[in-house]
N, C-alpha and C positions, 0 to 999 in steps of 0.2 A: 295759695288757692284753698277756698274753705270746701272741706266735704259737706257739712247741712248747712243751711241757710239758715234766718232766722225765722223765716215760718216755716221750716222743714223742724224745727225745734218747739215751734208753737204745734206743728200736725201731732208730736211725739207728744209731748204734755198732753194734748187733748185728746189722741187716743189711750193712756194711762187712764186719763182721769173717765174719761166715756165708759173704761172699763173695770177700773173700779166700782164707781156709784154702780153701775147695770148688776154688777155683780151682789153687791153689798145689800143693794135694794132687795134684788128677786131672793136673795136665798131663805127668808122666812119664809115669802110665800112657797116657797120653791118646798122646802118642808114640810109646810100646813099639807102642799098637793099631794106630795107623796107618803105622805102618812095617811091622809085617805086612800088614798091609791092599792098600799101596802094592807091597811088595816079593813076597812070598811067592808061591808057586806050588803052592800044595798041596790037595790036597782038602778043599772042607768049607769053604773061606776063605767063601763063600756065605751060611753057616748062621755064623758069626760076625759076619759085619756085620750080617746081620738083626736078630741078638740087641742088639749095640749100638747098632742103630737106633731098636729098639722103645722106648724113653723119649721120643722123639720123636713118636711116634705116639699112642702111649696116652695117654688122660686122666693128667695128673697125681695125679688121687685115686687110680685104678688103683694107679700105680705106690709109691703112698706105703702103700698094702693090702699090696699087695705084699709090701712092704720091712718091714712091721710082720707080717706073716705069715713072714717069714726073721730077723728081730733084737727081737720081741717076748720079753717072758720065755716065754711057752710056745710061739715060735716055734721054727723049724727047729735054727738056732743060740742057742737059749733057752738050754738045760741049758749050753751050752760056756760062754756069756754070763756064766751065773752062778758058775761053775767060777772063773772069771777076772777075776771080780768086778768088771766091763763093765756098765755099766748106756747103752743106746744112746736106747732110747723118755723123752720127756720132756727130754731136755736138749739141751744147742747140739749136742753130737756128734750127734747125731739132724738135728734145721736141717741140720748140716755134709752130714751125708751125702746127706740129700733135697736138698739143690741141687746137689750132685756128681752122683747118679745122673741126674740131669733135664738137668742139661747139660752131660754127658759127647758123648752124639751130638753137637753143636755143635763140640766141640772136636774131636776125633776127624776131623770129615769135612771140619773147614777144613782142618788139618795135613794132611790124605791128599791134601789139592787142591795144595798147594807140594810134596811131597813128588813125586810123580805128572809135577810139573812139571819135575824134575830130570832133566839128560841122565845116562842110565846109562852110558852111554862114558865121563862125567867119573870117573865111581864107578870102572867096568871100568880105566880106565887107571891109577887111585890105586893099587888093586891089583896091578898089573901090576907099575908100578915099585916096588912092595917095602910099599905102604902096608898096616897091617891094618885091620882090620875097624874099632877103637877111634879110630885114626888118623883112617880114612873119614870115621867120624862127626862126631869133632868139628873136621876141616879143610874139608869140602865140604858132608856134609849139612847139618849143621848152619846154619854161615850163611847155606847158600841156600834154606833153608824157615824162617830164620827172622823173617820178615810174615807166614808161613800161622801162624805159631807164637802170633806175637802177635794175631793177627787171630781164632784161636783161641781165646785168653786173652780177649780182650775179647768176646767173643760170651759165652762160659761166664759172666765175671763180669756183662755185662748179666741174663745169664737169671738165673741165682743171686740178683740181687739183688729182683728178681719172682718170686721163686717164691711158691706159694702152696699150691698142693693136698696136692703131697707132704706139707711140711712139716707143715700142720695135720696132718694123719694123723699121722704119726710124732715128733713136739716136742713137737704138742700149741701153745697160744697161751697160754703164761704169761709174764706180762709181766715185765720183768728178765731173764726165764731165757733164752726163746725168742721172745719174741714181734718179730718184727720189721717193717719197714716194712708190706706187705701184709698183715700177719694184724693190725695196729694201724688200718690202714683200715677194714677187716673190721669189727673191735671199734665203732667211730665211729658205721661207718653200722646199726650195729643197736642206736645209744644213743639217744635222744631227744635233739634239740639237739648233736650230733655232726659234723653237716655238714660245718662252715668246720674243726674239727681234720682230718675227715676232706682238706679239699682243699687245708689247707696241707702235711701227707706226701704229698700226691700231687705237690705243687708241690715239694717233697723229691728226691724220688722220679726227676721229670723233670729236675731240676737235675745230679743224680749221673748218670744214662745220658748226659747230654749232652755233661757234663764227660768222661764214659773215651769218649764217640765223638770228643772232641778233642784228647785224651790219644793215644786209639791214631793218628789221621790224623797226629799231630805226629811221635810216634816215625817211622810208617810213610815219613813225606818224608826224615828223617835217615837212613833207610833207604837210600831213593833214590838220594841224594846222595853215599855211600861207596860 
């Protein structure tokens, strides 16, 4: 008797990989934000964090309407879409980007929390004695936010790998294509005799969060230790 199937093995592949890329992608931008965030002095900084909040707030179906309302074919960026011959609804770039926008907030506000945590005298005096801006970053900021960094990284890939609402809105749950661990649950518990498929991906599921919360405490102590 097999415990996963073979698109119960294709769901797990594809949400690894959904959560990867989502991750890998957002965490520069995810930096750029909260080093504004952290650093900036300008008006209106208020009304951007709010905005990069709101994925945290709203329902995830929300935001996957949303998102299929901006990268639909007769969405906002429809006609540009098709110009450029981008096809976003229905495929993993679709997945990719519904767990990026859902756990962007995550990464964003852990990085602004090491960021936040830095003495700006260390910064002010880099500069002082002759350091630039580029320098700064990558001799001080950089390795002293980076646990918020990773810490970041791991939150985003937990959520990414749970996601669920966005996605069906904008993927869609085609199996092989997009369907990944959550929307293959989904599938199970709305089958007759589904159940035990159903709660060996959840037993999946729990095994892979467990694995990157001991993945990131392990790096986080070699952290430590340097």
């Amino acid at each position: 008797m097999e415990i996963l199937s073979p698109q119960d093995l294709q769901a797990i592949r594809l949400s690894i990989e959904v959560a990867c890329s989502a991750t890998l992608i957002a965490t520069p931008f995810g930096f750029a934000v909260a080093y504004f965030l952290a650093f900036s002095r300008i008006p209106g900084k208020a009304l951007v964090e709010g905005l990069v909040n709101l994925p945290l707030v709203l329902p995830p179906v929300v935001v996957g309407y949303l998102l299929l309302m901006l990268l639909g074919q007769h969405g906002f960026f429809g006609p540009l879409l098709q110009k450029l011959d981008l096809r976003i609804i229905f495929t993993l770039s679709g997945a990719i980007i519904a767990s990026a926008v859902v756990g962007f907030p995550l990464l964003v506000r852990a990085i602004r929390l090491g960021l936040e945590g830095i003495d700006e005298n260390c910064l002010l005096a880099a500069r002082t004695l002759g350091a630039g801006w580029w320098d700064a970053l990558f001799t001080i900021t950089l390795p002293l936010c980076g646990r918020a960094i990773l810490a970041g990284m791991t939150l985003m890939f937990a959520r990414s790998l749970g996601e669920f609402g966005a996605t069906i809105l904008l993927a869609g749950n085609i199996p092989e294509v997009t369907q990944t661990i959550p929307l293959a649950i989904y599938e199970y518990t709305n089958t007759p005799g589904g159940d035990r498929m159903a709660m060996n991906l959840c037993l999946v599921s729990i095994a892979l969060s467990f694995a990157i919360l001991l993945l990131s405490e392990t790096v986080n102590r070699n952290f430590r230790r340097k």
